[in-house]
KOLROMAR-16510 format. One record per residue: residue in three letters; x, y, z of N, C-alpha, C in turn; chain; residue number from 1. Coordinates in steps of 0.001 Angstrom, whole numbers, padded with zeros to 6 digits. Atoms other than C-alpha are relative to their C-alpha. Example, Ala and Ser with C-alpha at 12.3 -4.5 7.8 and 13.67 -1.06 7.14 Angstrom:
REM KOLROMAR-16510
{'Ala',{000890,-001190,000000},{012300,-004500,007800},{000900,001200,000000},'A',1}
{'Ser',{-000820,-001190,-000060},{013670,-001060,007140},{-000770,001090,000730},'A',2}
This chain:
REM KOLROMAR-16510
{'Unk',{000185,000943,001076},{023326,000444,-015794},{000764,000471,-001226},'A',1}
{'Unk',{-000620,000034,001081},{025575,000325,-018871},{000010,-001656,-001007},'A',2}
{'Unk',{000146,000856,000808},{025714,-001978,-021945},{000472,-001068,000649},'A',3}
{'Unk',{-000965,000910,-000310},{028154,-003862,-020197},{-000332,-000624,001415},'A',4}
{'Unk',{-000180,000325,-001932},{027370,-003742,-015829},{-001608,000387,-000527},'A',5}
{'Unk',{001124,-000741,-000866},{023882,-003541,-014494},{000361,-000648,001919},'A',6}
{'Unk',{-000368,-000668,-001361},{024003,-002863,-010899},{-001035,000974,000708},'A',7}
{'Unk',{000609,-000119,-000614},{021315,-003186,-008709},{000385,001565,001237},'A',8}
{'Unk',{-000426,-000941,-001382},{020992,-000118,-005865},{-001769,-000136,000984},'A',9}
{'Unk',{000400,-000674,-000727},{018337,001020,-003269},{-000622,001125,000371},'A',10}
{'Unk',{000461,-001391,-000308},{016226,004153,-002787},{-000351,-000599,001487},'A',11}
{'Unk',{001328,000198,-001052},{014804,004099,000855},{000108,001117,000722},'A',12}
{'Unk',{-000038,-001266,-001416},{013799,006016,004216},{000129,-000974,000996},'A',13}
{'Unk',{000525,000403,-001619},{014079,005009,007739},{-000543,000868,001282},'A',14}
{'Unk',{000540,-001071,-001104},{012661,007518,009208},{-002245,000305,-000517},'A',15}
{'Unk',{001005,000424,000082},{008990,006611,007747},{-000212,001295,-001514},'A',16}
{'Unk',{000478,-000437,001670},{009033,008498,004288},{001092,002159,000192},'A',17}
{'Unk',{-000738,-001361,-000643},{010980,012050,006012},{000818,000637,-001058},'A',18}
{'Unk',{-001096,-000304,000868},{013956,011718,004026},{000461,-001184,-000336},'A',19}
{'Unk',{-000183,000840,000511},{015552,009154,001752},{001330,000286,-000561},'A',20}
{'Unk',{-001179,000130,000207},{018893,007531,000493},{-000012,-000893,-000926},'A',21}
{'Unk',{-000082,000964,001106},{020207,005562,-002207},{001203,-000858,000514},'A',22}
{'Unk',{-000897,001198,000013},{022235,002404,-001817},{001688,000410,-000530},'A',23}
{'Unk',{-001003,000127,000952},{025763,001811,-002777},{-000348,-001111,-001266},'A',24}
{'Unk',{000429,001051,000907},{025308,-000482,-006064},{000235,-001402,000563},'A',25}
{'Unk',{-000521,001631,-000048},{025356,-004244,-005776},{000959,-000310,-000689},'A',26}
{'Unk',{-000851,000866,000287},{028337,-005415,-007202},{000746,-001063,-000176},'A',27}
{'Unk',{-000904,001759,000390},{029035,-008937,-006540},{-000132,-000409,-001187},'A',28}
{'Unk',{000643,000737,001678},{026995,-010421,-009607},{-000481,001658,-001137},'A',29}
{'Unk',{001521,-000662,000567},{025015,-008827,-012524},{-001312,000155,000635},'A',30}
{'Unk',{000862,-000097,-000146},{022392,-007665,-011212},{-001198,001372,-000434},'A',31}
{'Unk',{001690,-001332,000172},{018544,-005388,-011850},{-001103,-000507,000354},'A',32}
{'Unk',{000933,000073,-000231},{015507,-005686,-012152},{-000521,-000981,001574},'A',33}
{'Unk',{-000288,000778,-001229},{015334,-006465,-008373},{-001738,000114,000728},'A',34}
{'Unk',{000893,000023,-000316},{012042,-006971,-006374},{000240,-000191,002295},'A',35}
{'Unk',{-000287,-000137,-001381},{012328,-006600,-001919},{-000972,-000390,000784},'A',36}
{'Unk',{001118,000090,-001030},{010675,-007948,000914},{000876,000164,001030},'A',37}
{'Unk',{-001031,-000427,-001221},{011569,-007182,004412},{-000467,-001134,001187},'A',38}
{'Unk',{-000537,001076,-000893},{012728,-009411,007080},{-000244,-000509,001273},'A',39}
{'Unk',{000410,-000059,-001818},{011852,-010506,010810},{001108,001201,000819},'A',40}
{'Unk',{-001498,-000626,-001053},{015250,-008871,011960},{-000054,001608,-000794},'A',41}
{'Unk',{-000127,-002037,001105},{014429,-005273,009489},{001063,000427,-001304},'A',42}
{'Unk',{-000827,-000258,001033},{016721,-006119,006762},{-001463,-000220,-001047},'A',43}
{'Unk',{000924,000787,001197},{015350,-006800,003321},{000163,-000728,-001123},'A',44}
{'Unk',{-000609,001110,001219},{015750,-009665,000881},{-000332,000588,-001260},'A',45}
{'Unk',{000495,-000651,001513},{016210,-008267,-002261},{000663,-000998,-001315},'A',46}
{'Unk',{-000194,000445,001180},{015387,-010656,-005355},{000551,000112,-000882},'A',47}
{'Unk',{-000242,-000978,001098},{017225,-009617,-008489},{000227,-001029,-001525},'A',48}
{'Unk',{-000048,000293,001382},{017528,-010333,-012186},{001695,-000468,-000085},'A',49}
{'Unk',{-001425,000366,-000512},{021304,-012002,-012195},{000627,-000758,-001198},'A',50}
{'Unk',{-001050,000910,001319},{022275,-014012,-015909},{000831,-001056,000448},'A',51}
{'Unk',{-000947,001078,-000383},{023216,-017194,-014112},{-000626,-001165,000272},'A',52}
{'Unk',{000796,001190,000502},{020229,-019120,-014635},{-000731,-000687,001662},'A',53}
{'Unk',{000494,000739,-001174},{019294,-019897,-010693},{-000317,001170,000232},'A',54}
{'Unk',{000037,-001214,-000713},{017445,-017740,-008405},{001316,000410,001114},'A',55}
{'Unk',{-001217,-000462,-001201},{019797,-015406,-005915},{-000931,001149,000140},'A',56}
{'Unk',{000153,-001330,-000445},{019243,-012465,-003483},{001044,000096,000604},'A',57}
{'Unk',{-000947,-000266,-000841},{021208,-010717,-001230},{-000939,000961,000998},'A',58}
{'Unk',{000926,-000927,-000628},{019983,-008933,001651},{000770,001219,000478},'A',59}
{'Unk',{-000588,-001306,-000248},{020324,-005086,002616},{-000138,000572,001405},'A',60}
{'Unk',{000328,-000163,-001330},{020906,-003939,005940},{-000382,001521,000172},'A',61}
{'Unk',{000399,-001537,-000516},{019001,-000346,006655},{000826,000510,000606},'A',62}
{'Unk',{-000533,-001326,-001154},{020445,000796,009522},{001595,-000038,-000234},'A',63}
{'Unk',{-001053,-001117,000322},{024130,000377,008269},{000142,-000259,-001265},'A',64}
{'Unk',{-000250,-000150,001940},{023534,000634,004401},{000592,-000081,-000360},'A',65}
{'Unk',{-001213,001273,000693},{025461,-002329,003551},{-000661,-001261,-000615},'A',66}
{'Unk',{-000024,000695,000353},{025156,-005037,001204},{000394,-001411,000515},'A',67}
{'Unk',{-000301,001560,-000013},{025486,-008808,002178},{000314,-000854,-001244},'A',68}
{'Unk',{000109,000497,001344},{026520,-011137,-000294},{-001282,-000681,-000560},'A',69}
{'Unk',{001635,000640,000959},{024464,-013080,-003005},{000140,-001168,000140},'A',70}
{'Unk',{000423,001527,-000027},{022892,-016113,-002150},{-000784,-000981,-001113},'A',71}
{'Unk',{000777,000781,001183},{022069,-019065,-004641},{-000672,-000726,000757},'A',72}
{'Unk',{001375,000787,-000369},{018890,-020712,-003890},{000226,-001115,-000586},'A',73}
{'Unk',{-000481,000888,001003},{020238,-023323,-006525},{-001588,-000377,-000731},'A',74}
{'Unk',{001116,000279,001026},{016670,-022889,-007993},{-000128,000366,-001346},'A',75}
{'Unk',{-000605,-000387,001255},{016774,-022972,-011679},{-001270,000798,-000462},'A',76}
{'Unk',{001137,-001412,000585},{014642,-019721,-013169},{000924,000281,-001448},'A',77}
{'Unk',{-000203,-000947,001297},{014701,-017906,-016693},{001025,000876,001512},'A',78}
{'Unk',{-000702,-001301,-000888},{017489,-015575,-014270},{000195,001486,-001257},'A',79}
{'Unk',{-000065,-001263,000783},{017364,-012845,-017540},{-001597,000824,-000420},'A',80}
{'Unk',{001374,-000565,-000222},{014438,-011183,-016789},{-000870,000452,001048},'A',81}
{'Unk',{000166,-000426,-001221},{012501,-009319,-014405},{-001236,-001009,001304},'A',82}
{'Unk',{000793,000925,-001149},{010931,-011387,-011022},{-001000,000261,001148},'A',83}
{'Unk',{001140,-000614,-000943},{008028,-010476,-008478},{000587,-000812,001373},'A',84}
{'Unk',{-000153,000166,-001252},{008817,-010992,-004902},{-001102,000444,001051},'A',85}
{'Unk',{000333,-000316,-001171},{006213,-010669,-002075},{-000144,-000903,001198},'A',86}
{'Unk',{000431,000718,-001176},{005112,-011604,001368},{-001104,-000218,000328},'A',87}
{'Unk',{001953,000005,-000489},{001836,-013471,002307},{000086,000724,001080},'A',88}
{'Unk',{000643,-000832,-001643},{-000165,-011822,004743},{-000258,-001149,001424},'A',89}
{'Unk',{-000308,000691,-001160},{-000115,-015237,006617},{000795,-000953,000687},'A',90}
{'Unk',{-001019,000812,-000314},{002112,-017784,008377},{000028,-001444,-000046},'A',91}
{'Unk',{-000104,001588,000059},{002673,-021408,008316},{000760,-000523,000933},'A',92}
{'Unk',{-000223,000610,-001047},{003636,-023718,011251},{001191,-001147,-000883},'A',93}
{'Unk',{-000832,001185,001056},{006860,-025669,010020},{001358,-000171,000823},'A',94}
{'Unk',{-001032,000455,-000863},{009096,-027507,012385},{-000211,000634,001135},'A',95}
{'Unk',{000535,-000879,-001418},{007324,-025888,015527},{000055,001238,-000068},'A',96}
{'Unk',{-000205,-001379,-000412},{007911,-022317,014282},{-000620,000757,-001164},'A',97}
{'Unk',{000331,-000674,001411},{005835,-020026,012563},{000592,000870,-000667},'A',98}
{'Unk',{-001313,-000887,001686},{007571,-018486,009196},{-000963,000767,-000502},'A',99}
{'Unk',{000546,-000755,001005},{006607,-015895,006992},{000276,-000645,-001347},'A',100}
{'Unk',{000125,000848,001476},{006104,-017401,003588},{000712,001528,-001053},'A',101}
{'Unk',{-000171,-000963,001630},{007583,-015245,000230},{000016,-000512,-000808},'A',102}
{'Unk',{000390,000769,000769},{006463,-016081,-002610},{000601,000757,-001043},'A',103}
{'Unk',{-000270,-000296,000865},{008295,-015693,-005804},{-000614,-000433,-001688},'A',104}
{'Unk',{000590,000222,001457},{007280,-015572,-009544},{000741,000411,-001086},'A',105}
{'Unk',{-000895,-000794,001581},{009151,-015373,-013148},{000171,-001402,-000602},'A',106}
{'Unk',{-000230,001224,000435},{009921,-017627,-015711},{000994,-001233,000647},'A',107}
{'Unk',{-000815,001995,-000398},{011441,-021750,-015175},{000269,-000347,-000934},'A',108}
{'Unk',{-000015,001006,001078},{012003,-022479,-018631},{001565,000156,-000536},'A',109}
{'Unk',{-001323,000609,000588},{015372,-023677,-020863},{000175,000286,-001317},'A',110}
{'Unk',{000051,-000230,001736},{015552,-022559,-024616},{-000011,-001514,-000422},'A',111}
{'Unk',{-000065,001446,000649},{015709,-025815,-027147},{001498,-000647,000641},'A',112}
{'Unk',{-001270,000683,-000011},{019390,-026350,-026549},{-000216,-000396,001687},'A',113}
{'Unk',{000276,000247,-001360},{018186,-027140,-022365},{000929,001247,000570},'A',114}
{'Unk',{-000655,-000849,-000660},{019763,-024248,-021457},{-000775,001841,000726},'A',115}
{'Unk',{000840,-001174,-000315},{018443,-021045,-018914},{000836,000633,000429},'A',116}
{'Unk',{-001162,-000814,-000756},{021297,-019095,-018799},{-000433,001145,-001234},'A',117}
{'Unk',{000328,-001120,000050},{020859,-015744,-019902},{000526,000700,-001632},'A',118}
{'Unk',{-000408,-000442,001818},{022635,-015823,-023595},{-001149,-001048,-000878},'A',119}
{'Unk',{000620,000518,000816},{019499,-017857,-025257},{-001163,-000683,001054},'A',120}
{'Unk',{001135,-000007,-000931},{016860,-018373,-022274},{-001556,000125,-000898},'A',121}
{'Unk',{001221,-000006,000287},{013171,-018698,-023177},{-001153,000706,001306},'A',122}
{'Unk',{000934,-000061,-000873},{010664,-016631,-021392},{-001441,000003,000450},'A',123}
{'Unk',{000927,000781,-000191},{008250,-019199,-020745},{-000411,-000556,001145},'A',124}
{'Unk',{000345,001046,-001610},{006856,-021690,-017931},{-000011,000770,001035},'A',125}
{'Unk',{000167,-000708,-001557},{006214,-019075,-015103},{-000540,-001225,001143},'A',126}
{'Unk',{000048,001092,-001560},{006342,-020823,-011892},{-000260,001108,001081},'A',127}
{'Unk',{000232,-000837,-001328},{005496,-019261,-008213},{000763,-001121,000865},'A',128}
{'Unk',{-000383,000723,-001214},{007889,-020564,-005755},{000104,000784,001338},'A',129}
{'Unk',{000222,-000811,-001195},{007488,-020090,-002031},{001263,-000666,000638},'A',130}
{'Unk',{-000645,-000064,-001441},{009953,-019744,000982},{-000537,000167,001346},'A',131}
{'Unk',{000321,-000171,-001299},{009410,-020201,004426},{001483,000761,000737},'A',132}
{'Unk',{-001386,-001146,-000666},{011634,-017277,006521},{000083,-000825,001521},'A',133}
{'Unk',{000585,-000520,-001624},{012611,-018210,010137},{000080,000961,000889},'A',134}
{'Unk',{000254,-001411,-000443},{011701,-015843,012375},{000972,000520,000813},'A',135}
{'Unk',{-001341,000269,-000477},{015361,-016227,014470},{001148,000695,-000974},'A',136}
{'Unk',{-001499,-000192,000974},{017968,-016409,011492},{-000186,000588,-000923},'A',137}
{'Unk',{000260,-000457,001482},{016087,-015492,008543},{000616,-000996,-001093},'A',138}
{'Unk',{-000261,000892,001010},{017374,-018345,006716},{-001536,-000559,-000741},'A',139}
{'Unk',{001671,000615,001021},{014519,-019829,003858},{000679,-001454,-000206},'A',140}
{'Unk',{000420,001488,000784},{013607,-023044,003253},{-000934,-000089,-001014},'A',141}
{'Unk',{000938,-000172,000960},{012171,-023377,-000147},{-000853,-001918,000404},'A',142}
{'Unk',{000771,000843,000234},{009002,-025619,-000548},{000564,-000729,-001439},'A',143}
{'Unk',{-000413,000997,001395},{009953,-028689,-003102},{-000518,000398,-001094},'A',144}
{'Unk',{000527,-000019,001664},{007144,-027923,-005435},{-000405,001655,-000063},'A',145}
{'Unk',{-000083,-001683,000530},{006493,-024439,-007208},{-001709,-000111,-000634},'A',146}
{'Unk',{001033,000355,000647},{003138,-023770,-009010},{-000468,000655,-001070},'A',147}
{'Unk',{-000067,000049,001189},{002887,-023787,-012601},{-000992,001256,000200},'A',148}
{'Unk',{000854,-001227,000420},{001008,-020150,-013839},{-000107,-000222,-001112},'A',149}
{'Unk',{000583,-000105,001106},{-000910,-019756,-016460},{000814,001320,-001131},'A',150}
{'Unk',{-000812,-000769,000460},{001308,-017404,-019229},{-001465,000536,-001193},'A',151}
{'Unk',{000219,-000414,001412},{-000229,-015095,-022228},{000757,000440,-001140},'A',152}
{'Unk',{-001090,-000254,001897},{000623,-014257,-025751},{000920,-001151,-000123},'A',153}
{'Unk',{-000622,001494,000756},{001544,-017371,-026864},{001301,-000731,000941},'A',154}
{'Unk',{-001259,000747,-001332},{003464,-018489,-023746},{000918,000903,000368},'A',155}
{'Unk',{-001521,-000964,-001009},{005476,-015455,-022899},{-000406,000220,001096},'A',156}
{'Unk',{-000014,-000494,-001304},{006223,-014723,-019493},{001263,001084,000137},'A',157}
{'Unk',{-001322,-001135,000098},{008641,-011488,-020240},{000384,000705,001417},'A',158}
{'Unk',{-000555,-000474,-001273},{008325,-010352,-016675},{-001025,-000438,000819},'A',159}
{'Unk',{000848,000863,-000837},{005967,-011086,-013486},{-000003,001510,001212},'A',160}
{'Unk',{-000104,-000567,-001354},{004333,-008399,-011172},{-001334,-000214,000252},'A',161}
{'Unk',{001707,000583,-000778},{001500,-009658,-008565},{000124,000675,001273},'A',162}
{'Unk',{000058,-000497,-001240},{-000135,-008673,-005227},{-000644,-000828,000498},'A',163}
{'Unk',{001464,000951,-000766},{-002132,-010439,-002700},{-001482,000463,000044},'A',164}
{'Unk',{001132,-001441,000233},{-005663,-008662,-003263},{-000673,-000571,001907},'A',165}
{'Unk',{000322,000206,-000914},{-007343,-008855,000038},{-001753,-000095,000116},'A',166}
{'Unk',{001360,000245,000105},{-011081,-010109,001379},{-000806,-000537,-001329},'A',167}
{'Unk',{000725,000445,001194},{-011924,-011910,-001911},{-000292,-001774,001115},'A',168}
């Protein structure tokens, strides 16, 4: 990270916590504040913070610790700011095949001038949008509607981290 580049990377293990490696940086876009879930096939979609006003990830392949490019979701998010990424714990039946759902969270909103690009963004209107993964390609299909969150301090939503709590 410098004034100028941020540049997402990677810590992990594959060997179950043994020993660990760091990524080469992301480089296609701007990217940070990144958030990961992992994949039917063992990659992992990694969310990231990107100044271009839509969501994007790119996914990382473990076993040969390489970058894929960055995909636009063409969903419009606050993109200057940090985003929560997880995976429900259950599945949904959609077009005969059950998917893993991921559910994302961070601001949706536009400053006065309608604009959510990353030089005058507002971080307001938190939204939760979900994806359905399939369990084949790993391609997502986002669900149409998203669902409005409740924000504090006077409507900021400066960043977004959640879990699923379990047995409630």
């Amino acid at each position: 990270h410098t004034e100028t580049t941020e540049q997402m990377g990677l810590i992990y293990s594959t060997d179950g916590g043994n020993t660990w490696q760091r990524s080469a940086n992301f480089t296609a876009l701007h990217s940070s504040e990144a958030d990961a879930v992992e994949l039917p096939n063992g990659k992992l979609r990694v969310f990231f913070r990107n100044q271009t006003a839509t969501l994007r990830y790119a996914d990382f392949d473990l076993t040969a610790g390489t970058w894929g490019s960055a995909v636009n979701t063409g969903i419009p998010t606050n993109s200057n700011t940090a985003l929560s990424a997880i995976t429900y714990s259950q599945t949904v039946t959609h077009n005969g095949k059950q998917k893993k759902v991921i559910l994302i969270s961070c601001p949706a909103s536009a400053n006065l001038n309608g604009s959510s690009s990353s030089d005058g963004s507002w971080r307001t209107s938190g939204r939760i949008f979900a994806g359905l993964v399939d369990p084949t390609t790993c391609e997502m299909t986002w669900l149409d509607k998203s669902v409005a969150i409740t924000a504090v301090a006077s409507g900021q939503l400066s960043g977004s981290n959640y879990t699923e709590a379990q047995g409630f």
